[in-house]
Each structure stands twice: as structure tokens, then as C-alpha cells.
ZAMARGU-4260 file (C-alpha; in steps of 0.2 Angstrom, whole numbers, plus 5000, padded with zeros to 4 digits):
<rodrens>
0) 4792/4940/4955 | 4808/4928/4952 | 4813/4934/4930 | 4810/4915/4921 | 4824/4904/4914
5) 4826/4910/4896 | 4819/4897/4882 | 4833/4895/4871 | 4823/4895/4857 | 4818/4912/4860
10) 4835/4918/4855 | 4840/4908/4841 | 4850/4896/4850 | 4853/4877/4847 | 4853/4864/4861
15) 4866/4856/4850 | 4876/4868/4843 | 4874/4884/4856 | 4878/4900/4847 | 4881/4892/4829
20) 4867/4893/4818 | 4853/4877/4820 | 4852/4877/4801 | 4868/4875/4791 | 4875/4892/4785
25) 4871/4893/4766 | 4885/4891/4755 | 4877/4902/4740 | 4861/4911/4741 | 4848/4903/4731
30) 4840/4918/4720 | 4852/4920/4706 | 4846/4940/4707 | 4862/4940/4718 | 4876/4930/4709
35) 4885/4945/4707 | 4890/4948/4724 | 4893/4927/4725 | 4904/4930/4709 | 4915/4943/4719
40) 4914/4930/4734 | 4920/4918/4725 | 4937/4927/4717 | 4942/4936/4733 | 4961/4930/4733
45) 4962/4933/4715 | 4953/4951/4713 | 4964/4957/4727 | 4982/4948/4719 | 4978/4957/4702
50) 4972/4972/4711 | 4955/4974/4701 | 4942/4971/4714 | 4941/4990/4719 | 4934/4992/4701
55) 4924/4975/4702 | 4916/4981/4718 | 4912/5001/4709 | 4905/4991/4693 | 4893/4981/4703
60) 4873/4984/4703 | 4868/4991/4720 | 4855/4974/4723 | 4838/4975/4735 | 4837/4963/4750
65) 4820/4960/4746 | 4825/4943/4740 | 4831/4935/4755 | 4818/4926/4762 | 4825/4916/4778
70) 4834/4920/4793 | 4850/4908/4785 | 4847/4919/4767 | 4851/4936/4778 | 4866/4928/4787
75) 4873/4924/4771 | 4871/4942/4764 | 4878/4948/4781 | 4894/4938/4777 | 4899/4941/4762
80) 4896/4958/4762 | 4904/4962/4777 | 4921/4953/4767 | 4916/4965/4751 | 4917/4980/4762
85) 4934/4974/4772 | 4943/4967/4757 | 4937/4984/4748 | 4945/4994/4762 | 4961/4987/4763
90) 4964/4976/4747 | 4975/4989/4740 | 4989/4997/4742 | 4984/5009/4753 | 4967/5009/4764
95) 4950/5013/4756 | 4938/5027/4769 | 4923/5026/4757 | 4915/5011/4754 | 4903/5012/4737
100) 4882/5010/4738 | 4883/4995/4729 | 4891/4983/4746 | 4884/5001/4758 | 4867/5001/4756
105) 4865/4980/4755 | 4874/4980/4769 | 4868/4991/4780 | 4851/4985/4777 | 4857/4967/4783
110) 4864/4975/4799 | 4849/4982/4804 | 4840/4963/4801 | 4852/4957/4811 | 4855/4971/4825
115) 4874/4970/4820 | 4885/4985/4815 | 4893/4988/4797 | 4909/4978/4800 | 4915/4960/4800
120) 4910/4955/4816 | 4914/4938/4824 | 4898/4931/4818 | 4901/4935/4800 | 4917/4927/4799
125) 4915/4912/4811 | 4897/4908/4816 | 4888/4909/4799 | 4906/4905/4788 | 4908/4888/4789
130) 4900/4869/4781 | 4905/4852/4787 | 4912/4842/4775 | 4900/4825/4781 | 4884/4829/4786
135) 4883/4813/4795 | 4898/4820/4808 | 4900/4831/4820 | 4903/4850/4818 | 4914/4851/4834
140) 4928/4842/4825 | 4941/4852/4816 | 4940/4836/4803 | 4926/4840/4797 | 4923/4857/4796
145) 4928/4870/4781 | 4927/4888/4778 | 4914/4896/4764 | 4925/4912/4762 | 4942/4918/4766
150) 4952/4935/4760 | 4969/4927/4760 | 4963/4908/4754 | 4974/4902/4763 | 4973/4887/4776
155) 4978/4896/4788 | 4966/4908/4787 | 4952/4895/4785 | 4961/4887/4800 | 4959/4902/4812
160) 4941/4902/4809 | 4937/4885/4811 | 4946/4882/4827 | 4935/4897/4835 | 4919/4887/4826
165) 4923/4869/4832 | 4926/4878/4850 | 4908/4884/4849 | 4901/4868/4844 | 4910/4859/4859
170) 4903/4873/4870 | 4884/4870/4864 | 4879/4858/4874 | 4884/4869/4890 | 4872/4880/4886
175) 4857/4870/4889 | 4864/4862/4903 | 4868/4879/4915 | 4852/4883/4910 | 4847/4868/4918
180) 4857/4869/4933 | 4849/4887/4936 | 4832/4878/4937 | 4839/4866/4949 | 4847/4876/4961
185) 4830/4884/4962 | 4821/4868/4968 | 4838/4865/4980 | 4840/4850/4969 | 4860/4849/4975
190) 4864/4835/4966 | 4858/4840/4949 | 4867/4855/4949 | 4884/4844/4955 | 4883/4832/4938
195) 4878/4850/4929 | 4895/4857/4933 | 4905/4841/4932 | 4899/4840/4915 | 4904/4859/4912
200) 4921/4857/4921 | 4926/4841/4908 | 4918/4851/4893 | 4931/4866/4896 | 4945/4854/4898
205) 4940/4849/4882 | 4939/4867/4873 | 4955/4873/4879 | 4964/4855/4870 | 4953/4862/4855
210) 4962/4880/4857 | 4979/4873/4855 | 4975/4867/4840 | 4979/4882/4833 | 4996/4880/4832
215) 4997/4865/4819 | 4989/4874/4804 | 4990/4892/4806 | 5006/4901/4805 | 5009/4915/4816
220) 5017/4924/4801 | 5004/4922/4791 | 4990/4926/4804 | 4999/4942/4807 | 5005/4950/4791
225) 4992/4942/4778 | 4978/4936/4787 | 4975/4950/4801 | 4975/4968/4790 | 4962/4959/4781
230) 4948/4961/4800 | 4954/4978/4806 | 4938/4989/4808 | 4939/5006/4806 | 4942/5012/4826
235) 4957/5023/4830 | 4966/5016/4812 | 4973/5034/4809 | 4991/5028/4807 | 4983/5015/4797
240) 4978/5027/4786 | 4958/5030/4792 | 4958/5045/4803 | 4941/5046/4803 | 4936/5030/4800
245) 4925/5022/4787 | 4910/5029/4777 | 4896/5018/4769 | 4890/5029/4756 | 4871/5025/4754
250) 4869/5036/4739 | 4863/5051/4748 | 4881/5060/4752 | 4875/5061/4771 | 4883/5047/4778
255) 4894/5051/4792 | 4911/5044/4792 | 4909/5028/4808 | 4923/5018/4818 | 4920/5000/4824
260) 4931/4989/4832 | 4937/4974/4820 | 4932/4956/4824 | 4937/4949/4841 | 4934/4933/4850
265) 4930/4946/4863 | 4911/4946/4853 | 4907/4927/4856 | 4893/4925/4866 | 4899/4908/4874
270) 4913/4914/4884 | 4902/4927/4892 | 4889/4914/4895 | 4904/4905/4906 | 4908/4920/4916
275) 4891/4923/4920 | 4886/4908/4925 | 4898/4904/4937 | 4897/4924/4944 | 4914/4929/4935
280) 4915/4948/4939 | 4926/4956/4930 | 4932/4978/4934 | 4939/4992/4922 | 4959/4986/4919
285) 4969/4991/4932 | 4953/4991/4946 | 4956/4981/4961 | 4943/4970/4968 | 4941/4982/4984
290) 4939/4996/4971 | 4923/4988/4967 | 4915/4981/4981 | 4899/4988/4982 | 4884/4981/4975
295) 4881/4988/4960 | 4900/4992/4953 | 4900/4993/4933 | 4905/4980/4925 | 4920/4978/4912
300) 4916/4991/4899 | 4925/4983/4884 | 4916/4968/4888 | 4901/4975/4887 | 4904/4984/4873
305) 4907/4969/4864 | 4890/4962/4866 | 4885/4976/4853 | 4894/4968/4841 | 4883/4952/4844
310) 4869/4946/4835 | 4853/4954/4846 | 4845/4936/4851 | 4861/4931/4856 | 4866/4950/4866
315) 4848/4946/4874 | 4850/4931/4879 | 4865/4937/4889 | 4853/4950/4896 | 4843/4939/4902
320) 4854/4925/4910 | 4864/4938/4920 | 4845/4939/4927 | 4843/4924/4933 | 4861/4917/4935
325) 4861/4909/4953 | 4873/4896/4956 | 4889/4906/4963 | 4875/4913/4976 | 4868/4892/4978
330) 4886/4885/4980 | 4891/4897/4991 | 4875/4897/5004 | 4879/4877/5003 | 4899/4878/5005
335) 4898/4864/5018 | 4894/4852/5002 | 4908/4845/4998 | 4904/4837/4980 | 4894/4854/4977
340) 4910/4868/4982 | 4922/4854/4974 | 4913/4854/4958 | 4911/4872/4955 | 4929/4878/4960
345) 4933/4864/4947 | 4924/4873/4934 | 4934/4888/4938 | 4949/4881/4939 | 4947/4877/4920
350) 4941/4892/4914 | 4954/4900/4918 | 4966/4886/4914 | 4957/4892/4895 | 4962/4911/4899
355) 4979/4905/4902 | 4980/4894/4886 | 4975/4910/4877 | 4988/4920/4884 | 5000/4910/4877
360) 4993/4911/4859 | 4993/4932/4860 | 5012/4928/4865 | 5015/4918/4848 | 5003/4927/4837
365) 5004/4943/4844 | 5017/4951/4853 | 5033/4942/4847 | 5029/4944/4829 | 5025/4963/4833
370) 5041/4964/4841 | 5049/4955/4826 | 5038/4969/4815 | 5044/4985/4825 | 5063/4976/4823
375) 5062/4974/4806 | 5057/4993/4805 | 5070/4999/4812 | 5082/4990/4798 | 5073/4998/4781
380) 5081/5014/4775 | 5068/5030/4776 | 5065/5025/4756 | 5062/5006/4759 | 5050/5012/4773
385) 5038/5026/4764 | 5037/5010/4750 | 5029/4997/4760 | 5010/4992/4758 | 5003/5002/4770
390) 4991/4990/4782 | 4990/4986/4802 | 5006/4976/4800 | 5019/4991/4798 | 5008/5002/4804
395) 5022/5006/4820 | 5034/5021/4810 | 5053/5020/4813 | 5060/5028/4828 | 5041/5028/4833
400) 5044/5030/4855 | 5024/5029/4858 | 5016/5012/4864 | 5009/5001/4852 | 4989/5002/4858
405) 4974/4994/4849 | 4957/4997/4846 | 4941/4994/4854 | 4946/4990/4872 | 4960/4988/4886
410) 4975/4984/4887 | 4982/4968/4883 | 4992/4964/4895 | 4983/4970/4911 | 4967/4967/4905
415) 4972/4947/4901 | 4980/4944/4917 | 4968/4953/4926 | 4955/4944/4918 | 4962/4928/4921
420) 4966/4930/4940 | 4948/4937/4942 | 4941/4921/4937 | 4946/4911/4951 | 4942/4925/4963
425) 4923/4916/4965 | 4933/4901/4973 | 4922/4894/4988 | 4935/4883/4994 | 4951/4888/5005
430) 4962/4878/4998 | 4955/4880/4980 | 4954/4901/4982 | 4973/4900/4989 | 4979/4892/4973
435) 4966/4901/4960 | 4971/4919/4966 | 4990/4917/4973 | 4997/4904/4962 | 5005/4905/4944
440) 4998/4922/4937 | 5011/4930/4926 | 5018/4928/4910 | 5038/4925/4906 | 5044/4924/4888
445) 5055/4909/4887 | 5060/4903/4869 | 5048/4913/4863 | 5033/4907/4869 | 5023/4914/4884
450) 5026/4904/4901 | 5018/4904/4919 | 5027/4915/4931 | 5024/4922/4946 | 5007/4933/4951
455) 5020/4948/4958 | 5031/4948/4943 | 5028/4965/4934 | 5021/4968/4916 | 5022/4986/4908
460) 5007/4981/4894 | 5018/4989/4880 | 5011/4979/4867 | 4992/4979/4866 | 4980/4973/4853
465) 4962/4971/4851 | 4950/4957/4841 | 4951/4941/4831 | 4963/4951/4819 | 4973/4961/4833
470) 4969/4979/4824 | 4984/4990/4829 | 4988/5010/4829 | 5001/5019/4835 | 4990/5030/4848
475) 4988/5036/4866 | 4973/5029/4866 | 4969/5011/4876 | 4968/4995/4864 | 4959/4979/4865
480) 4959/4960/4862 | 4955/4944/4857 | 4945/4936/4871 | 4948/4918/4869
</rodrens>
């Protein structure tokens, strides 16, 4: 029997808005039973400056979630608990490992409401963080969108955020539309599915101009030394100061000590959407294509380890498209369509126009301040050194030889240009596959920003990173990234 076309509103998803919540994120719950972790929300920057919200957070009541009510209700709990445990963790001078029952027990009941993991994942932060400031606008334009909460309240903070919100917004409307063009390519209805990917091919144009956005309101200084420690989780942050991790004491003292990955980009459900349904296969970093030619070969596994840091509708939903998903396998059965094969090797030409958009932000944000960071390590005497605030951003120790490796996934610079060469490997064309696989691939630092070089140009991935936040250690172990 042919698996049916998933029902969006089966997964929580909005024909409008995709991913982003149909209901507008609450900005304070209703029940006054839970001001005091509103309060706490509410004073974030200034706890943290005067270095009381450690003793705030112990003094606090451990509340019941028996009070929230709706869907929106938990979401909001979900949120600003997860930003009670991180800025508990590392709001002080050095790193937190326990985090109390009054922000543990709360919140691990709301992770097991929401099928998410004790950490502030993507959808904490972004998806269910956010208002617009008209409700008579639209939410995929940064001019009318704000943040609820930040750690750092600062605009560049709010401004990371809210370009990853109005990006999912833009994106909504795709959603529906594949979905369409799965049913359509069912019936051989070639010209539907032709408009369908027109429409999505303009539509990723469009997102990556959103993603470059970036650059006018937040500072890559401030992203990486203020804004960043802030959503580090608590996986392979030993030289951070968490060897083991983070525990959630739930009252009982049983509680094992657990390492998630911090908040990635990597955990928005939209860009995998793309990929799967345009047939994207992506292999382990540093696998070539004839590695995994045989039917069945595993897919990515830090991808798909990030879909456990989704919301569960939203990881089913996933589940379920890759069931159906059909129109690589359409297009390719009709490669003597001209509008159809022209269309579709659009659609991947932009995607991985948007990979290579991203690339060049990890540049900025990422490794060149990091190089700047380990420089600037080098220059403090041994005393200046041992007196800095210990967090992810001097976390690399002077005369340190080891590679700088993150959490959670690959390594960033293979697993980027790898990622992004694989995305036009689907090309139906000739001439379309010729320029997709064998044309500008690399990456060349030129004034400090990441330019297009050539696809044999080599890379020794010495700088790695993972998530939204780019959690760093010094460690043998492989890193990961932000998936934008």
C-alpha cells in the first residue's frame, strides 16, 4: 500500500507559518501561580550583571505544571526554563554542573510534554521566543518581529534569533506546497509539480537574502564572546569546566549527570524538509558518494541526531515525508521534460546557493573570531590567563597544540563543504550537474570573510564548532555545527 501524504495538521504545522507555532507564543503565562519564574525571566541581564541569580534561582519555589493548560502555556514554560537552567549554568564566574529542583523538576516535566531534551534547544530560543510587533503584518519580516527573552539583552542577541524566526516564516509556505507537489507527482500531474518547484526555487532565493541579514545587527564580537557561552549544552564541555556534564536534581539525589548538544540551526525542522524533498542525501563526513552507493547506506548521523532535539510532531513529520517523498524519483523518470528537470535543478542550485551563504557567516562569526580568541591567548601572561571568566569563549588554553573540536556532530569544515557539494549531486541535467558538482566548492579567507574557491583546494577542518551558539572544547573528539 502507497504510506498517505501527511496532514499538516496532524503535526502541529501551519500552512502559513510552517514550523513556527499557529498561535502566537505567549509572552507571560496567564496563572499568576507562576510569576516567580516570569520575574526571574524578566531580570535575566540584571541577575546575571549583579551576579545574584544563582541565589534567586536556589530561593525559588519548585512550582507544578498542572497549571498549564494549552499547548502555547507549555511552550512558554519550556522556554523560559530552559533560559533559567543555561543562565544558571553559566551565569557566573565559573560553570554550574547541578542545576536546582526548583528550574529541574519543572523542567523536566515540560520536556517530557514536549518530547524534547533538558537544554535549550532551537525551539525554545527561536520557534516559541518571539511576538510581532503589529499583529496586522507579517511575521516573515525582521520589521516586525521581537524577541520575549534574551540572556545578554542585547540587540544582537534578539537579532540572531529573529533572523533564524523570520527565515522559518518565509519558509512556511513551502511546506504545504511540496506537500502538494508529492500528490501531484502521484497523478503525473507534470505541470503542477513545475509551478510547485518554481515557487520553491524563488522562495529559497528569498531566504538566503534573509540570511544575510545577519550582518547588519549582530556583531560577531558580541555573538561570540557574550551571546554564545550563554547556548552551550553540556556535551564534551570538559575544558569548559563540565566533565561530566549537567545534572537536573529532581529532589531524589538519583539523577544522573546528562550531556546534550547546545542549540543549533542544525535542529530546525525546515532545512531537512528541503533536503528531503528534493532527495538530498547526505553520508558520514569524509564518505564519498561511491562509499554509499547501495540502497540502504545510513544516513548523516549528526543530522539525524538532531532531529532528537525537535519538537516530536515536528521529528514525525520528518518520518513521514521521507516516506512518501517522490519527486527526485518523478523528475528523473521524466528527464526529457525540459521545464520539469529545469525547474528542479533550479531548486538545487539555490539550496546550495543558501549552504554557501551560511558558509560564509561561520567564516565571520566563527572561525576568525576564534582565531582572534586563540591569538589573543597567546598574549596574557600565565596570571592574566588563570583570571579570566571561564566560559566557551577562552576555553582554547595557551600553547594548547590540540584542534579546536565542538560538540554534538562533525566537523565543520568537511561536514559544510561536503554538505554543500552533496546538494547538487541530485542534478538531472548535464549541464546543471557539471556546474553543481565541479564548479566553485571551497572556501578562501580573503579580508576576512570567507570566499568561493576552487572544489580541489584543500581544507584541514582545524577549526570546528557545533549549534546555534558554536559550543566549543578543546578535545579529540569530532565537533558540530550550525546548519543554516
Amino acid at each position: 500500500m502507497i504510506p498517505a501524504i501527511p496532514r499538516l495538521e496532524d503535526y502541529d504545522i501551519s500552512p502559513q507559518n510552517g514550523f513556527l507555532p499557529s498561535e502566537l507564543p505567549l509572552e507571560i503565562l496567564p496563572d499568576a501561580y507562576y510569576q516567580p519564574w516570569e520575574t526571574v525571566g524578566r531580570s535575566f541581564q540584571s541577575l546575571i550583571l549583579a551576579k545574584r541569580l544563582r541565589q534567586i534561582i536556589d530561593a525559588l519555589p519548585v512550582l507544578s505544571t498542572e497549571f498549564l493548560l494549552t499547548e502555547a502555556e507549555w511552550r512558554r514554560a519550556y522556554s523560559i526554563l530552559g533560559f533559567m537552567a543555561h543562565a544558571y549554568v553559566w551565569g557566573g564566574d565559573r560553570p554550574a554542573d547541578i542545576v536546582p529542583p526548583s528550574v529541574s523538576i519543572p523542567f523536566l516535566q515540560t520536556c517530557k510534554h514536549l518530547e524534547l531534551p533538558p537544554v535549550a534547544t532551537y525551539a525554545g530560543v527561536c520557534l516559541w521566543n518571539w511576538r510581532p510587533l503589529f499583529d496586522d503584518e507579517q511575521v516573515d519580516s525582521l520589521e516586525n518581529l521581537a524577541t520575549h527573552m534574551t540572556f545578554t539583552g542585547s540587540l544582537d542577541e534578539s537579532w540572531f534569533y529573529l533572523v533564524s524566526v523570520a527565515i522559518e516564516a518565509r519558509a512556511g509556505p513551502i511546506i504545504p506546497l511540496m506537500i502538494q507537489a508529492i500528490g501531484a507527482a502521484r497523478r503525473n500531474e507534470s505541470n503542477v509539480v513545475v509551478e510547485c518547484l518554481r515557487a520553491f526555487a524563488e522562495r529559497l532565493d528569498e531566504i538566503g537574502g534573509l540570511l544575510e541579514r545577519m550582518y547588519e545587527s549582530c556583531d560577531p564580537h558580541v555573538f561570540y564572546h557574550r551571546i554564545r557561552p550563554f547556548l552551550a549544552g553540556g556535551k564534551n564541555m570538559a575544558d569548559a569546566g563540565l566533565p561530566n556534564g549537567v545534572m537536573f536534581d529532581d529532589g531524589t539525589g538519583e539523577q544522573p549527570y546528562v550531556q546534550f548538544a547546545g542549540g543549533s540551526n542544525a535542529q530546525s525542522s525546515v532545512i531537512q524538509f528541503f533536503d528531503i524533498i528534493l532527495g538530498v542525501e547526505h553520508r558520514q563526513t569524509g564518505e564519498k558518494k561511491s562509499d554509499s552507493s547501495a540502497p540502504g547506506a545510513p544516513a548523516h548521523g549528526f543530522l539525524l541526531e538532531m532531529r532528537k532535539y525537535m519538537p516530536g510532531p515536528h521529528r514525525r513529520f520528518l518520518e513521514q515525508v521521507e516516506r512518501v517523498a517522490n519527486i527526485r524519483e518523478y523528475v528523473t523518470s521524466r528527464r526529457h521534460d525540459r521545464a520539469l528537470v529545469t525547474a528542479y535543478d533550479a531548486c538545487l542550485a539555490m539550496l546550495r546557493t543558501l549552504r554557501d551563504k551560511h558558509i560564509q557567516i561561520v567564516s565571520r562569526y566563527i572561525i576568525i573570531k576564534s582565531r582572534e580568541s586563540r591569538s589573543d591567548s597567546r598574549s596574557l601572561s600565565p596570571k592574566e590567563a588563570s583570571a579570566q571568566r571561564l566560559n566557551l569563549a577562552n576555553t582554547v588554553r595557551r600553547g594548547s597544540s590540540k584542534k579546536l573540536r565542538g560538540t554534538g556532530g562533525t566537523a565543520l569544515i568537511p561536514f559544510l563543504k561536503q554538505a554543500r557539494d552533496e546538494t547538487g549531486e541530485p542534478a538531472i541535467d548535464a549541464w546543471a550537474r557539471r556546474l553543481l558538482n565541479n564548479g566553485p566548492g571551497g572556501i578562501v579567507m580573503q579580508d576576512g570573510v570567507a570566499m568561493l574557491g576552487k572544489m580541489n583546494e584543500n581544507f584541514t577542518g582545524e577549526v570546528e564548532i557545533v549549534g546555534l551558539a558554536g559550543s566549543w572544547s578543546v578535545d579529540d573528539s569530532e565537533g558540530g555545527i550550525c546548519h543554516w
